[in-house]
N, C-alpha and C positions, 0 to 999 in steps of 0.2 A: 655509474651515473645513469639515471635518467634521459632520453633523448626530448627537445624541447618539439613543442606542440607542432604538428604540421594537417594537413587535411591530408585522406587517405584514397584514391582513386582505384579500380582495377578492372579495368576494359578487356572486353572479351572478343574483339576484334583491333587489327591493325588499324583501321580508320580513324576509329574512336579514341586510340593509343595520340594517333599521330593530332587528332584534334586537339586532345587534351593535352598536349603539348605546344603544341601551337598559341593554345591562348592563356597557358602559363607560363610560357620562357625560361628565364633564367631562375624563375623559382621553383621548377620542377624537378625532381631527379627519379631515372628510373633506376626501379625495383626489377631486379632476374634474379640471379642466384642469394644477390642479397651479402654473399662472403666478404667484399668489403665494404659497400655501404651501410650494412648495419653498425659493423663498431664504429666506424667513423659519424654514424647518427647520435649510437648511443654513448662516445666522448664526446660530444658536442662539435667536434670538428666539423662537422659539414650539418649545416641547420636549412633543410630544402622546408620551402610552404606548403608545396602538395609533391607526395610520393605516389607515382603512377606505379602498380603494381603489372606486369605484363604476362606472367604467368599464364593466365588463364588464354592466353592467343596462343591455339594451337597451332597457327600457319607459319609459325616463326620457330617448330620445332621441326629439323629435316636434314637428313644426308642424300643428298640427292648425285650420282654418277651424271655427268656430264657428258656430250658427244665428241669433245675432244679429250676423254679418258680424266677428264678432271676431275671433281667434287664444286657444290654447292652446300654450302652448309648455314641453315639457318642460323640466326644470332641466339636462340634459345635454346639454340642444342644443349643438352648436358654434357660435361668433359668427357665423363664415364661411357658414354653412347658410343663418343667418337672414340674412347680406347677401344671399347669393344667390337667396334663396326667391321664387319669384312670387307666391306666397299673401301673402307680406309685403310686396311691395313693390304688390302691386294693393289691398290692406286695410287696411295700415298704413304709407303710403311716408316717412313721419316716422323712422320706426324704422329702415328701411331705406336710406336717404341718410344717417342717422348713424353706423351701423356701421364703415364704413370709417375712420372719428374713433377705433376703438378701437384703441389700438396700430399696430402692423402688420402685413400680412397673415399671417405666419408666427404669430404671437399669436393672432389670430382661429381659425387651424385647430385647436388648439389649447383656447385659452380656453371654457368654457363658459358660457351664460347666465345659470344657476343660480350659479355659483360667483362672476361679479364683483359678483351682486346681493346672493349673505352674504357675501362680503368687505364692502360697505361703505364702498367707498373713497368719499369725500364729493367728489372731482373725478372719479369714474369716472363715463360716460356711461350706462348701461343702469339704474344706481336713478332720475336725475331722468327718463329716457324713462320710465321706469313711474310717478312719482310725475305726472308730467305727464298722461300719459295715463290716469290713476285706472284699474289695474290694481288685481289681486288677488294674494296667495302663498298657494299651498296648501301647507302646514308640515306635514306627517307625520311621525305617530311608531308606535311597535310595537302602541299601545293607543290614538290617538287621532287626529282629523284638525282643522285648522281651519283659516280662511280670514283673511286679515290684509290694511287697505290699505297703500300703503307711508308712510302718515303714520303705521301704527300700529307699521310693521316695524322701519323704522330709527330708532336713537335717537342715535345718537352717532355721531363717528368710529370707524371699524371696528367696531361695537357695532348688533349689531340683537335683536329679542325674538326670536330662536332660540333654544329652551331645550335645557337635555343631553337627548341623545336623537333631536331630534327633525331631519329635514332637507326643507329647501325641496325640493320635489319638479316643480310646476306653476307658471305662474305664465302668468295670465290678464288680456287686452288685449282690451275693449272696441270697438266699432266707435265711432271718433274719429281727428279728424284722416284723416279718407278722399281717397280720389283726388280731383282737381282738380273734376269734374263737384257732386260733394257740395255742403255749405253750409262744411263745418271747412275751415278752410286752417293752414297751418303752416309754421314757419321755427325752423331749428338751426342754430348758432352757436358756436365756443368758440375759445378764445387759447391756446394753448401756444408755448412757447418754441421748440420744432423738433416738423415733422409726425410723430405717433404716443406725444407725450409726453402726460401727463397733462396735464388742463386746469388752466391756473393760474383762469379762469372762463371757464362756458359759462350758455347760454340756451336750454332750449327754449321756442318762443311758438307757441297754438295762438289761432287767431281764427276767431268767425264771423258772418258777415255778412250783413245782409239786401239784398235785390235793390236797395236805395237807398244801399248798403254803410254804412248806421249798423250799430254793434257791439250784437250779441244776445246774448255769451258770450267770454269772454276768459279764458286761462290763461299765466300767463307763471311758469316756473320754471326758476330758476338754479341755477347747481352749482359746486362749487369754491369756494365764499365762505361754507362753515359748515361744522355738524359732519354736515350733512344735507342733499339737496334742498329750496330753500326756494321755496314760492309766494311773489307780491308782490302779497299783495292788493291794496294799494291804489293802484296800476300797475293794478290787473285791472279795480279801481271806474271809475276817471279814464274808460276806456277805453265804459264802458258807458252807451250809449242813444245816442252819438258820431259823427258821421261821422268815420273814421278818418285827417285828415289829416297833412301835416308839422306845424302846432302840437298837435296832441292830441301824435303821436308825440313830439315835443320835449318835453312836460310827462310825457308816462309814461316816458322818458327820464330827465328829474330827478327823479324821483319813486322810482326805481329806486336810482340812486344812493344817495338817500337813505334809502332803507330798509336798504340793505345795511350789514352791521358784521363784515366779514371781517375776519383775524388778519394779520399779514404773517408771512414766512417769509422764506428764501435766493432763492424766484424770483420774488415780486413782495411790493409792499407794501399795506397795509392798505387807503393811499387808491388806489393804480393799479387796484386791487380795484373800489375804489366805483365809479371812474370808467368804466373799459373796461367794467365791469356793465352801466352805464345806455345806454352806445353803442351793444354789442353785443345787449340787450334790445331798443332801437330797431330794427335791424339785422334782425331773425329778424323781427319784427311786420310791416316794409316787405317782405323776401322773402313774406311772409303774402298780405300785398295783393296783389305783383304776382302770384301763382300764382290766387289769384282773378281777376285780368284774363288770363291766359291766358298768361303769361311764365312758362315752366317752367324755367328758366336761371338764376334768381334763389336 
């Protein structure tokens, strides 16, 4: 198909991005990597009046090391930057071992950071990495700035609190989940039907341990089984004050399961959902452990 007629914009500074937003609202959509707003242009599913093109704003392309050991990363980063970045894979190696999970490589050169996280897709890998990692979005607009977690950003399938006007700009990674030597350890996980497809579910699990490896802090969040990134609190409770054995892991396993109340679709089912949740949640927690005993292979 065809996509229906829209006016074509592409600003070479933030200002002007944000202007030209501002006084088209709700009939604008922004252009970055383009991987899903194009088809969805050219099926006619989403018919924008003016497509602001942002490409050409280089200030919105950056990996920037923060002074509390974090990252900064612009909305325009490429995927493929931040797999290959050394800043992320020595700061954040969580983030950086999942990336390759997103599509395939040609998608990543491509895809932007900022664009799959307002896309919203509830199986995309890059909102549960932020939601996991309790990140920030800085949401700019022509007249205002503000800072949102991603429990406060995304609400729904394809649906996040980005209002007309305004566009995700930054989006900011805590020092968590650090290299091997640190206390955080961590394990990522997900099922797809064939390598590079969306995840029918995933898990990230961050854990951390004290020198007698009982659990101090635990995050476990899945994707692909709602309209959202969901923590599993009470998978996160079980876990804590624990030595973190096979029976702990086997009850926050069921415990996973059980919290989950995914939909079925055409590629799996509601219960294959529940199930492979609680396996694969197991799964990322044990990769957790052994990289804490020095098994970086897991």
């Amino acid at each position: 198909m065809k996509p229906a007629k829209f006016e074509y914009f592409a600003p070479t500074s933030l200002a002007e991005a944000l202007e030209l937003l501002h006084e088209h609202g709700d009939d604008a959509k922004v252009l970055a990597g383009g991987q899903s707003l194009m088809p969805m242009i050219n099926m006619r599913l989403a018919r924008p009046k003016v497509v602001a093109d942002i490409n050409r704003i280089p200030d919105l392309d950056y990996i920037s090391p923060t002074p509390d050991g974090g990252l900064a990363i612009g909305a325009l980063t490429r995927q493929r930057s931040v797999e290959k970045s050394t800043d992320v894979k020595a700061r954040i190696p969580v983030l950086a071992a999942a990336m390759p999970s997103i599509g395939h490589f040609q998608i990543r050169n491509r895809g932007t950071v900022g664009g799959s996280i307002s896309h919203a897709d509830p199986s995309a890998e890059l909102p549960a990495l932020c939601f996991a990692l309790d990140g920030e979005f800085v949401l700019s607009s022509a007249s205002n700035q503000r800072v949102l977690k991603p429990v406060d950003f995304f609400i729904s399938h394809l649906t996040t609190a980005l209002e007309p006007g305004e566009l995700l700009t930054e989006i900011r990674l805590p020092a968590r989940a650090l290299a091997p030597s640190e206390e955080w350890r961590w394990g990522f996980q997900e099922v797809c039907r064939r390598q590079g497809d969306f995840a029918m579910v995933g898990a990230v699990s961050l854990l951390k341990l004290d020198g007698g490896g009982i659990c101090q802090s635990a995050c476990i969040t899945m994707f692909g089984v709602a309209g959202t990134p969901v923590r599993i609190r009470r998978a996160e409770e079980a876990l804590l004050g624990s030595r973190v054995n096979g029976s702990v892991l086997q009850d926050v396993s069921r415990i996973v399961s059980e919290e989950l109340d995914p939909d079925s679709d055409i590629h799996a089912s509601s219960a294959y959902r529940k199930e492979i949740g609680g396996v694969i949640a197991r799964r990322t927690l044990e990769a957790a452990i052994d990289r804490r005993n020095g098994d970086e292979t897991a």
